[in-house]
N, C-alpha and C positions, 0 to 999 in steps of 0.2 A: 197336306197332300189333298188335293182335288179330288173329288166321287167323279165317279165314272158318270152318271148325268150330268156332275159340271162339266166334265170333258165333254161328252157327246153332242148336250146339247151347244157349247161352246162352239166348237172345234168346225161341227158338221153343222146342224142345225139355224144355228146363226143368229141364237136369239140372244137379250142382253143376258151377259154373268162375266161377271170379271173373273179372269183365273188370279189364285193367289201369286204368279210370279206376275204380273203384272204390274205395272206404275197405275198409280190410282190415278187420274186426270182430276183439275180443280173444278172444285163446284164453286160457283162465284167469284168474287173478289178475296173475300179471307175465310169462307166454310173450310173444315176442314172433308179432306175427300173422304168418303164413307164408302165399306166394300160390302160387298150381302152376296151370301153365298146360297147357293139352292141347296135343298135338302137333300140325301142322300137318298133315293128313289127306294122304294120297298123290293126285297128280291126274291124270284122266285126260284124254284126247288129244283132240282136236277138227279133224278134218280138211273145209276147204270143198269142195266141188265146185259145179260149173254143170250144171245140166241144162238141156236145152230141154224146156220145158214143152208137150205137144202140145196139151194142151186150150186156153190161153191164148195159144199160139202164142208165146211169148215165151222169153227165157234167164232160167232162174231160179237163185239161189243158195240153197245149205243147206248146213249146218252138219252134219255125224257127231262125236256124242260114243263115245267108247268108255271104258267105266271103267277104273279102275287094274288091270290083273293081269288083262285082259280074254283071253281065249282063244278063239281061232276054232272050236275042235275040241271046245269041254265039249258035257258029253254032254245037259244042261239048258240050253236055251236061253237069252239075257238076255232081262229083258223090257222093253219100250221106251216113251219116254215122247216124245210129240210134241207142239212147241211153232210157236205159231204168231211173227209180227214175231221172228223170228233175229237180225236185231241185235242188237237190244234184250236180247235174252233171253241175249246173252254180255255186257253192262254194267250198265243200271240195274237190269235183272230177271237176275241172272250163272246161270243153271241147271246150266250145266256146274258150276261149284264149289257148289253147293246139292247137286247129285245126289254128288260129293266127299265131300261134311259127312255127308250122312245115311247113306252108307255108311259113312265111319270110324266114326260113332256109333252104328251097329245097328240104326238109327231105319225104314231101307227096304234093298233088296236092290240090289245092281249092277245096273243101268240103261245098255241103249243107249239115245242121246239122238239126236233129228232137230232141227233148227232151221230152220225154213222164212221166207226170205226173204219181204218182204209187201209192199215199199217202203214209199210213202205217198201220203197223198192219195185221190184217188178212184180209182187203183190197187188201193190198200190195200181200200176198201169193195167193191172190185170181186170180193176174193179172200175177204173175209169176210163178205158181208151177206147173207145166206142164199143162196148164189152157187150154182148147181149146176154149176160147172166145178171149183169146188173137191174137192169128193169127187171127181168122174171124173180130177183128174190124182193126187190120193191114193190110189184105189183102182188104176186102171189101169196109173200108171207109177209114181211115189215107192216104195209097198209092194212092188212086185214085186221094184222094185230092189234098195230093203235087205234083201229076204230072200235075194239072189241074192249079195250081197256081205258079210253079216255074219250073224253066230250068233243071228240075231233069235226070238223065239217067234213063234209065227202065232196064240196064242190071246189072242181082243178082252179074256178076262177078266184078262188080265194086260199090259194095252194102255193108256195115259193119253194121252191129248189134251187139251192145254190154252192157254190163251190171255186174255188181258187186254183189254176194252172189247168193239172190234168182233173181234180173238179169242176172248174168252170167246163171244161169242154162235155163231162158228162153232167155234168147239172142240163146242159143243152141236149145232150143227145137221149138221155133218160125222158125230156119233157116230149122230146120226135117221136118218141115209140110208146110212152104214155100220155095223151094231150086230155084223158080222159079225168086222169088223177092230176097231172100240175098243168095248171096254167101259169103259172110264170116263173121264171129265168132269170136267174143274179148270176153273171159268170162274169169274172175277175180274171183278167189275162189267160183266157182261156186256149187253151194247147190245141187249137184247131187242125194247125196242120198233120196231125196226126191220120195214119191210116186205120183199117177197119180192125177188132178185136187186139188191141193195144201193139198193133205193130209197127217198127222203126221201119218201115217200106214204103216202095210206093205200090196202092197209089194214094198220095198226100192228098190231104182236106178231103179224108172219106164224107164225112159229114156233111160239109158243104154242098157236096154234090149231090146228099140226099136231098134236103132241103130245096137245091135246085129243081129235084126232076119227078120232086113229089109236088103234091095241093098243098095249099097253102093251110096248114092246122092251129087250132084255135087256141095257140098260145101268147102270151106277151114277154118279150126277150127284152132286157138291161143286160147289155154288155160294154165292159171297159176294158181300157188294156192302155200301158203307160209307152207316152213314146217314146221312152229309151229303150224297148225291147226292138227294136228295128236291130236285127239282128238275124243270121242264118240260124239255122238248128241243126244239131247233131253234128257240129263242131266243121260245119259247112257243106255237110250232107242232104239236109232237109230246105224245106223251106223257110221262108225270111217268118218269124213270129210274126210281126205286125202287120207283115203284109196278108197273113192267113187269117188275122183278124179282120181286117179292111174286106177283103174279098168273102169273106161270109157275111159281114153286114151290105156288105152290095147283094149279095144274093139276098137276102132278107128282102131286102127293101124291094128289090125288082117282085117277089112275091107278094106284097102288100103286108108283110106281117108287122104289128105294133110293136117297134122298135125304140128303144133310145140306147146311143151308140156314144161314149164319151171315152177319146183318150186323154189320160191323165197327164200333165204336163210335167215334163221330165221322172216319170215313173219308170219304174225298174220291178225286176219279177221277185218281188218280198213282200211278207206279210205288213213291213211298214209303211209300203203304200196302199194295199188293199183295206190295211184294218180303217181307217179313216171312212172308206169309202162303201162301206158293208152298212152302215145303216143309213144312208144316204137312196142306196138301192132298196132296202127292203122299205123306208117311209115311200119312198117312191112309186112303187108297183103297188105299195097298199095305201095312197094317199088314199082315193074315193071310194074305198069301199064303206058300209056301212059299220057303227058301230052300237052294240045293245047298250 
């Protein structure tokens, strides 16, 4: 079986490593083909805690990544990447060993990692659909915490929030009411057309419209979204999903904000298209930044 670095860097990154299901191609005339496999990347730690969430009033669970060889004391901060659905994001979507791969490959820099518990259900929409408790327990408790307990940087331009569906859409709307703490945006077929405090109503693309009729804030958006979600929503109630994508990256763009907009070709709303495409965005947003 392949490491998760041969996959990653394989799959995504595009450098040479032969996967072991592979045909080995000839070297020369009669060499025989020879296969070399990368090593398995060094892994780093992942500790749960529970917090009680005061905005939600509830016990919340999250995940601390820390990377391999991580040091409380360096003198250059890590910089952090926060993910929304935690579960998930240690299985179908594994971030921990993604943030593994791209550091043994050079691809992005050591990364502290959040994993934010989200449940499901109308819990879930509760926490993600343009929800304003969400920023108030990320800025007021979550952040203060990790910067109270780990070697975190405090600058949003070295900051990633990210998430899939109705995370992608609050990965975006958390960095509209925070630009202070994230400066950048991974959102994965992101639920746009949704209206304001996680409601099936209109009026649709609350978001959008903020974005529209606000200043342009000093964030950086990566968004995708697969084109087989061309589809209505809410079983023909809502709006078309892609077309909710389209029409916020037009608003984006009309605002000047630093954008990269990719639909995935023949993509569908599953983790088997996202997970591919999850370290592709965070090397991306973090290609030029500096590293100790």
């Amino acid at each position: 079986m392949s490491s998760p670095a041969a996959f990653f860097i394989t799959a995504v990154l595009g450098l040479a490593c032969l996967a072991p299901s592979s045909p080995a191609p000839a070297v020369g005339m009669d060499a025989p083909a020879r296969r070399t496999e990368l090593p398995a990347p060094d892994t780093g730690r992942v500790e749960q805690f529970t917090l009680h969430d005061s905005s939600y009033g509830r016990e919340r669970k999250v995940w601390v990544y820390t990377p391999p060889g991580y040091n409380p004391r360096r003198d250059s901060p890590y910089p952090l990447v926060v993910a929304f659905d935690g579960a998930e994001y240690q299985d179908d979507m594994p971030l921990p060993s993604i943030l593994d791969s791209l550091l043994a490959s050079g691809a992005a820099p050591a990364f502290i990692g959040v994993l934010i518990d989200d449940s499901g259900g109308a819990e879930r929409i509760a926490d993600l659909g343009n929800a304003a408790k969400m920023p108030e327990f990320l800025g007021r408790q979550l952040i203060p915490w990790l910067r109270r307990s780990w070697n975190v940087t405090h600058d949003p331009h070295r900051t990633i929030i990210t998430g899939s569906s109705a995370g992608g859409l609050g990965a975006a709307y958390v960095a509209f009411m925070l630009p202070g703490i994230f400066g950048n945006v991974h959102s994965q077929s992101g639920a746009f057309w949704r209206g304001p405090e996680a409601s099936n109503d209109a009026p649709w693309e609350w978001l959008t419209a903020q974005f529209s009729k606000s200043g342009r804030k000093d964030i950086r958006i990566w968004m995708e979204v697969g084109s087989g979600e061309d589809h209505p929503t809410l079983g023909g109630r809502g709006p078309n999903f892609l077309a909710a994508n389209r029409r916020l990256r037009d608003a984006l763009k009309k605002k000047g904000y630093d954008l990269t907009y990719f639909e995935v070709p023949g993509g569908n709303h599953a983790p088997r298209w996202w997970r591919p495409r999850l370290p592709v965005g965070i090397a991306g947003l973090s290609g030029g930044w500096s590293r100790p």
